[in-house]
N, C-alpha and C positions, 0 to 999 in steps of 0.2 A: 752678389747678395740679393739685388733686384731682381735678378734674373729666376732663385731658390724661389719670393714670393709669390712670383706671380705661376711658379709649377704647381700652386695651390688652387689655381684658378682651374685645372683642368676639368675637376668633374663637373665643373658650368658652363662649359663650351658653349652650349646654345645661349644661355645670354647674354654670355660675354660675346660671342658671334653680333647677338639681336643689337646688344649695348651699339657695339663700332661702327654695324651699319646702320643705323637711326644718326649716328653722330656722323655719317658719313653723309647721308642725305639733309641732314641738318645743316651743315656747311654748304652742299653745292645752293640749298633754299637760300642761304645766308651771300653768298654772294651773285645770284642771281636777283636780288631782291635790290642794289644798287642801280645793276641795269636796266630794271623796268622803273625805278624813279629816273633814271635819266631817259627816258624815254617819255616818260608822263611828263615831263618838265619840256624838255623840246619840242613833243609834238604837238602835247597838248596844253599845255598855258601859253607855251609861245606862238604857237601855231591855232591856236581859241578852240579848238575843237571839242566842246564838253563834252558830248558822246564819248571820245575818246579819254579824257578825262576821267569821265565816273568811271568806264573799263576798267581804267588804270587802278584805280582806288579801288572799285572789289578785287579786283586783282590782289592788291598789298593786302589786303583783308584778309584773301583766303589761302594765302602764301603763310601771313603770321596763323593764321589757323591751325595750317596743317603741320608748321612746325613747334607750334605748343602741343599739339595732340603728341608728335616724334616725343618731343623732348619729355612728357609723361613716360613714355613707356621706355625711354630710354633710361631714365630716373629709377623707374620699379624697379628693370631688369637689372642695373648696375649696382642695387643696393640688395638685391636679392642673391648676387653676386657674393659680393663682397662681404657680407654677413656670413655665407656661407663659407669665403676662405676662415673668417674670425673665429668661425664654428669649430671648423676643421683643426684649427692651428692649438686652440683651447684645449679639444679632446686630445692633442697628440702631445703637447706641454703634461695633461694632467695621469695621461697613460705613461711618458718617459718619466714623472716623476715617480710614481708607484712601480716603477723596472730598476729604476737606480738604487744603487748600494745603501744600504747605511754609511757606510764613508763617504758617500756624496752631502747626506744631508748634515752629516756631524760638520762638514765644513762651509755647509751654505746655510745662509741666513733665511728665514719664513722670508722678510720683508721684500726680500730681493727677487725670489720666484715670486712671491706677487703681484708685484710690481712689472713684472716681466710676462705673468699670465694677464694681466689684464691691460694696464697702459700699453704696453708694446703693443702687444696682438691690435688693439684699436688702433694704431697707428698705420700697423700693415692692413688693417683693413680699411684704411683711410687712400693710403697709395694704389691697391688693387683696384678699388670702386674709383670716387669723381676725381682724384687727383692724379693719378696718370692720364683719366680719359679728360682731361683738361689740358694736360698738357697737350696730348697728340691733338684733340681739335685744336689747339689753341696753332699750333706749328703746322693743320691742314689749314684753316682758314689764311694764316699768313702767305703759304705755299701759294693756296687760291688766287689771294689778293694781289700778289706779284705778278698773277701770269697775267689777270684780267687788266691791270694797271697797265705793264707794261703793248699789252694790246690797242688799250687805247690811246697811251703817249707815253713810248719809250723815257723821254727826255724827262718828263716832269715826275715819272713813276720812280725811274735814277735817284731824284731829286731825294724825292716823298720818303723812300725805301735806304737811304746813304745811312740815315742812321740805324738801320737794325741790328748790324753785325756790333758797331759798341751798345747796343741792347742785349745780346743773345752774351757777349764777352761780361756785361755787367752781370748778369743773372747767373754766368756758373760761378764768377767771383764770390756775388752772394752767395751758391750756396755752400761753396768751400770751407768760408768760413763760420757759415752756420751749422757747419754737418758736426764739429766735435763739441762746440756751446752746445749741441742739442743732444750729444750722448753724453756732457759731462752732465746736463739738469736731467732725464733720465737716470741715473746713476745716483745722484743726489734724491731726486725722488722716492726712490727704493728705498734709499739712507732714511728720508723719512719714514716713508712705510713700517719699517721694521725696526722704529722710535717708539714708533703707536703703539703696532702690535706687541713690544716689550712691556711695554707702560701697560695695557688695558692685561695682556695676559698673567703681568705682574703685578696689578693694581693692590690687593690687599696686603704683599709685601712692603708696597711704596707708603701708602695707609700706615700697617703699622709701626715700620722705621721713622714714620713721618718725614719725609723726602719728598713731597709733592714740590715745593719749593725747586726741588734740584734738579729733579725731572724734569720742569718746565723752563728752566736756563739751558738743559741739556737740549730738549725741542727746538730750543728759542735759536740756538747756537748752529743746530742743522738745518735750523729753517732760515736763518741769514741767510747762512749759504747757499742756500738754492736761491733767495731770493736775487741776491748779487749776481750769480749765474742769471738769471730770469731777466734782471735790469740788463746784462750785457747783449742778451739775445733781441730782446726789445729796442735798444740802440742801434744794435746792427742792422733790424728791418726798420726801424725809423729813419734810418739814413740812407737804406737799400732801396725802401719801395717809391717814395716820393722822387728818387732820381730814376727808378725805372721809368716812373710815369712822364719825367717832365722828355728826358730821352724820347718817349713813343708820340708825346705831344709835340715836339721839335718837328716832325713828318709834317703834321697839319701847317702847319706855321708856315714852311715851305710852301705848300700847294696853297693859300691861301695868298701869298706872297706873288708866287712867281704863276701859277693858276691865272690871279687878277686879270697879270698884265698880258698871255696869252689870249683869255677872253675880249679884253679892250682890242688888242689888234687884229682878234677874229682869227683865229688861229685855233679857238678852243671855244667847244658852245658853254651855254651856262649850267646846261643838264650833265653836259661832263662833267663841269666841274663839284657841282653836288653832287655827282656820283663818285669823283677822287674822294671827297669830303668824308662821304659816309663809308668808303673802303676805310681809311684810315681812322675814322670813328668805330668803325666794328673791330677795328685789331687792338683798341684803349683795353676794351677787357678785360682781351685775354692776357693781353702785358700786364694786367695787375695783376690777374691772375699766376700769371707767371714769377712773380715778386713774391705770391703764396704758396703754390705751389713747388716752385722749387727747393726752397724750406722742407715745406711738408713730405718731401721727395728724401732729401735728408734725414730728415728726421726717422723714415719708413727704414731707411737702409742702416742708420742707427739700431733702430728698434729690432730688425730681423735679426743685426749680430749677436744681441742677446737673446734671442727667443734661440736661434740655430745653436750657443752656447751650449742650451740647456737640451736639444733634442740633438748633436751629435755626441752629447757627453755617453760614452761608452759603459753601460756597470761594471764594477769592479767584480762581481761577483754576479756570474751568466750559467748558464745550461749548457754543458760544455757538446762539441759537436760528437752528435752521437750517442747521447748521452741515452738511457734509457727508462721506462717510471718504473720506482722503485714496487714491489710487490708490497703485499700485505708481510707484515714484520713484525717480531715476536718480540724485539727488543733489546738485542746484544749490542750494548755500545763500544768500542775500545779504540782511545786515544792513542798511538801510538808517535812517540820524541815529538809532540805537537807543538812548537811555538810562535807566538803571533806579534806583531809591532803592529800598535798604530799606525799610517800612513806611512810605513816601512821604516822608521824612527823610533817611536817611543815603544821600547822590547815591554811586553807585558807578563807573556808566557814564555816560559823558558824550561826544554825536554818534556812537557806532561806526557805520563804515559799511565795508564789505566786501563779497567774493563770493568762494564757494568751488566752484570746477569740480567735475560730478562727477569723482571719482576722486581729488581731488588729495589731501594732506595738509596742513593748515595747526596748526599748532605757535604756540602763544601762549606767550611767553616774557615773564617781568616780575616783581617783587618781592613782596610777601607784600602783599596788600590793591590790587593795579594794576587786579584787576578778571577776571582772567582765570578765575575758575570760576565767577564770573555769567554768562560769557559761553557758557561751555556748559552752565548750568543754563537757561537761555532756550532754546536750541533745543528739547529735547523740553515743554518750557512748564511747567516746575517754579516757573518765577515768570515773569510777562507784562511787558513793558517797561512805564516810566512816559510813554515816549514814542518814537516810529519805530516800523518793521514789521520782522518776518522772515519772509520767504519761501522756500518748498521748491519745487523746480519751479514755481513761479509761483502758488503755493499761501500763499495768509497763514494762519500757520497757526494763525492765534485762528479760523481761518474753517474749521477742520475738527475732527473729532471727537478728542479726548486721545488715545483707545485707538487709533485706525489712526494716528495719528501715531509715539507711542512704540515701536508693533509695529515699525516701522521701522528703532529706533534702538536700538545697544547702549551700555550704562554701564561703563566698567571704571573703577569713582573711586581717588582715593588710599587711602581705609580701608576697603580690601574686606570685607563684612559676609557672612557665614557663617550659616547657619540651622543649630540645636543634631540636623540629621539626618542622614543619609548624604551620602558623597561624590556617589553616584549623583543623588539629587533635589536637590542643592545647584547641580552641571554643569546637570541639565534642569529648573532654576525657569523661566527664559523658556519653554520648549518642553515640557512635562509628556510629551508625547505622543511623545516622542522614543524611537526604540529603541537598542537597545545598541550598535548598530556607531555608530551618531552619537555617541553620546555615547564613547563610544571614541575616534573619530577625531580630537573637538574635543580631550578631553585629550592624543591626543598631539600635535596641534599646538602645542598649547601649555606642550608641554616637563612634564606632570604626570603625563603616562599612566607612567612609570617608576617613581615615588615612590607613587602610590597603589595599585600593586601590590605593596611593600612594608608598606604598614600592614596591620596584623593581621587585618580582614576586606574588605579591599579596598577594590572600588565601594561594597560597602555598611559598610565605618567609618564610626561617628557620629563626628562632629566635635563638639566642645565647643561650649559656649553661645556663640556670634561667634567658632568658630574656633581655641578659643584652643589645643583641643592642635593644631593646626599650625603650622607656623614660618612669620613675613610673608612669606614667597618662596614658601610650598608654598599656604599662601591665594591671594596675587596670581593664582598659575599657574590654582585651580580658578576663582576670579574673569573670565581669561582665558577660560578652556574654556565657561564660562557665557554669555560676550557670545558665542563664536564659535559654538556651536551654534545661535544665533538666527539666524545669517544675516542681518545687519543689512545696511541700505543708506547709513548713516549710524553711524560707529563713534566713540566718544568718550574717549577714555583718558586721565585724569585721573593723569598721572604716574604712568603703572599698572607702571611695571617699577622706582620707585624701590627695592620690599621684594626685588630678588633681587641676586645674586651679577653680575660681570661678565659669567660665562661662560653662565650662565643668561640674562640679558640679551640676549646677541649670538643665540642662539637661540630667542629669543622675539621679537627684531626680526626675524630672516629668517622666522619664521612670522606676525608680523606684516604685514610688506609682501606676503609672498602674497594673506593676508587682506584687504589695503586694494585689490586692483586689483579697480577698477571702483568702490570704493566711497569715500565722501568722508569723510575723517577730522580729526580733532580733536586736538588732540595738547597737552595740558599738559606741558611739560618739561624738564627740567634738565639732562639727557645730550645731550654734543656729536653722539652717534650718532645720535641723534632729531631735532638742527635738523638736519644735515647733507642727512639724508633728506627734508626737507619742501620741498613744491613753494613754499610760502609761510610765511614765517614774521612772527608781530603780535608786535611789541616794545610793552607795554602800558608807561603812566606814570600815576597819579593818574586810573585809569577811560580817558584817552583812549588810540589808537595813536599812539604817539610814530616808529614808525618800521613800515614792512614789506620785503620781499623776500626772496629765497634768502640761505644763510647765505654765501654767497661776497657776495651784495651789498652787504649790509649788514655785513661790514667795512671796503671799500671807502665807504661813505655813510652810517652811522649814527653816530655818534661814542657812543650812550648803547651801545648793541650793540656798541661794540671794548671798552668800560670792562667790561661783564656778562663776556664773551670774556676780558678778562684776567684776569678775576679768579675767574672760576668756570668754564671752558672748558675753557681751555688747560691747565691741571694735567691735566685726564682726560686728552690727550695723550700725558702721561705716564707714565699706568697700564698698567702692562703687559695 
């Protein structure tokens, strides 16, 4: 898993290169800088020689000089670095999510990709930058410190150095057991994330049930629980890192000890000995470090299994090999013994089979769960049958490329979704490249170009986050403007006029029906105006079609279509 993070590091080569060598010459500075005080100490305090003294002191001057200057640019490059994998990890999170299935996101949580695009990734880019290049200096300078030690007195260096290895054993101890306390408060974190995100996205439901109460016990309830998790993790480094330190401080204690009494018998000068002193003073550090670090290491290799989660998850629904882009297309759709399951479970569709001329309009009419918005989530292949084909001009179209399929096809669903930016690139999402008179002309088709010359900066009013300062009719209408500027060849209207008024309706059907000639449409719908107008209309029951025809025929031969007719039709009738 450590290993995937740091394949992120490649396109940095150079200053991941520059990083290791600055940190490399940082260390030989770092332990050469004992040597020269035991030499300034021997030769020259003990030996009176000031000359050689002040030397010695510019010396340590311009030794710390040059490795504050190192340790700058080692800093730039490693965070110039590591920013850079965060970069990278972010775009390839935000690209596999826009590749995967609908059946990926029906079963994952907002909170959780989240939570995962953002905490995670900062983690891994915590472990790429200072917290690997911490450990590895931390494990060069001790390397260092052993050889230099052992150079100048095997014996007492034995001593100094006995306790590491139950240092290095405490420290994977630690992070053993910090590695799953830190993917279950991850995990937990998410849990919160996508507490909030329900709560803020649902705020006016929670408002008018009045529920805020309950919502904030629900909070309260996931936010224990991390915090419980939080106190455990926090125990385990309050009891980790203080015994790493006293472990590393144990070294000194020795050489001060058994050092002493070396020096007394002349065995050992006194410039050695504050050179053991500060060997063993420059490795405290890193051993705290290493008490953070290793965690933090944890924690990284944590983080990367869910971030790899979300960028090996496969789509269910891909560009099959060889697939080819579909041509320009007139509009013949025909379902042939099509049926689909849920996650290969809940059966929804069962044998459809149909055809739809170009040009005509076919209208799926049927109760809440019949089936009828799988059946146009399958055209543009938002999910792939569990079994039979569908074909477009003679085209199956698991057997062409997503993007020249969907180019084809416009969406207007029943909860039209709004992006938090102007009216203007809201109308030209499908077509970016679109100029003003188009984008013009689709709103006023679509009965919007009058209202959005009313709001206070026009075409370019920001629209609230999905929309919300507009009213479900003035949404629908830009929704509309958005399919119709693509020029589709296949138009899908997901009960797209149920958020407007009558009169708005009847005006948006006769710019509808302009819009449909030549092109073959879809029609989810509940308005008598819309069966009326359809060349075919599928009476759906429990996934199968229970009945088809024009809306004249199927009163005369449907018996379930006169009952829908009595009971939810004929009142519209009524309406003036």
């Amino acid at each position: 898993m450590l290993v995937r993070c740091f394949r992120y590091l490649r396109p940095y080569a150079t200053q991941t290169v520059g990083v290791y060598l600055t940190m490399l010459a940082i260390t030989l500075l770092t332990l050469f800088i004992p040597q020269l005080i035991r030499w300034s100490v021997d030769s020259g305090i003990r030996g009176g020689d000031m000359n050689l003294l002040a030397g010695a002191v510019g010396a340590l001057l311009g030794l710390t000089l040059l490795r504050g200057i190192l340790a700058y640019f080692q800093g730039i490059w490693s965070e110039s670095a590591s920013q850079g994998v965060a970069y990278d990890l972010r775009a390839a999170i935000h690209q596999q999510l826009l590749s995967l299935s609908f059946s990926y996101h029906d079963r994952t949580e907002t909170g959780q990709l989240l939570s995962r695009a953002l905490q995670d990734v900062e983690r891994v880019r915590f472990l790429t930058g200072r917290a690997f290049l911490r450990l590895v200096e931390g494990g060069a300078l001790l390397f260092g410190t052993m050889i230099a030690l052992l150079l100048m007195n095997p014996l007492l260096a034995l001593l100094a150095l006995g306790t590491m290895p139950l240092l290095i054993h405490r420290a994977l101890v630690f992070g053993s057991q910090f590695r799953p306390l830190s993917r279950a408060i991850q995990n937990q974190l998410a849990v919160l994330t996508t507490r909030i995100e329900q709560s803020l996205r649902g705020v006016r439901v929670v408002k008018a049930f009045a529920q805020e109460s309950a919502e904030i016990e629900r909070f309260d309830r996931e936010s224990g629980h991390w915090f419980d998790l939080s106190a455990r993790a926090a125990r385990t480094q309050a009891i980790n890192v203080p015994m790493l330190d006293l472990i590393a401080n144990m070294g000194i204690i020795f050489i001060i000890w058994y050092g002493g009494l070396l020096v007394i018998d002349g065995r050992l000068t006194v410039g050695e000995l504050v050179a053991f002193s500060t060997y063993l003073g420059q490795l405290v550090q890193p051993v705290r470090r290493l008490g953070i670090m290793v965690p933090a290491v944890a924690e990284a290799a944590a983080a990367g299994e869910r971030i790899f989660e979300i960028l090996d998850a496969a789509p269910e629904v891909a560009d099959a090999p060889g697939a080819v882009t579909l041509p320009a297309i007139s509009g013949h759709v025909v379902f042939k013994s099509v049926s689909f399951a849920y996650f290969g479970r809940h059966q929804v569709l069962r044998d459809i089979s149909f055809e739809a001329q170009p040009g005509q309009i076919i209208a799926l009419l049927g109760a809440t769960g019949s089936g009828k918005s799988t059946i146009i989530n399958l055209i543009p292949r938002f999910y792939d049958p569990t079994h039979g084909q569908i074909q477009i001009d003679g085209h199956d179209i698991r057997g062409v490329t997503i993007n020249s399929l969907r180019d084809q096809i416009s969406i207007v669903l029943q909860e039209s979704t709004l992006f938090a930016t102007s009216v203007r690139e809201n109308i030209a999402f499908g077509r970016p490249d679109a100029d003003e008179q188009a984008i013009i002309a689709a709103a006023t088709t679509a009965q919007a170009h009058p209202f959005i010359l009313e709001l206070p900066d026009g075409y370019d009013t920001r629209v609230g986050e999905r929309g919300v300062t507009l009213s479900g009719g003035q949404k629908q209408r830009v929704a509309i403007a958005r399919a119709l500027l693509k020029d589709p060849r296949i138009l899908i209207l997901d009960d797209a006029t149920a958020s407007v008024d009558t009169q708005t309706e009847h005006q948006i059907q006769l710019a509808l029906r302009a819009l449909m000639q030549g092109r073959t449409s879809f029609v989810i719908a509940q308005r008598l105006s819309t069966l009326r107008a359809a060349d075919c209309i599928l009476v759906l029951e429990r996934g199968r079609i229970a009945a088809r025809g024009t809306h004249a025929e199927l009163l005369r031969t449907s018996g379930l279509y006169a009952d829908i007719y009595a009971r939810q039709l004929r009142p519209q009738e009524e309406t003036p």
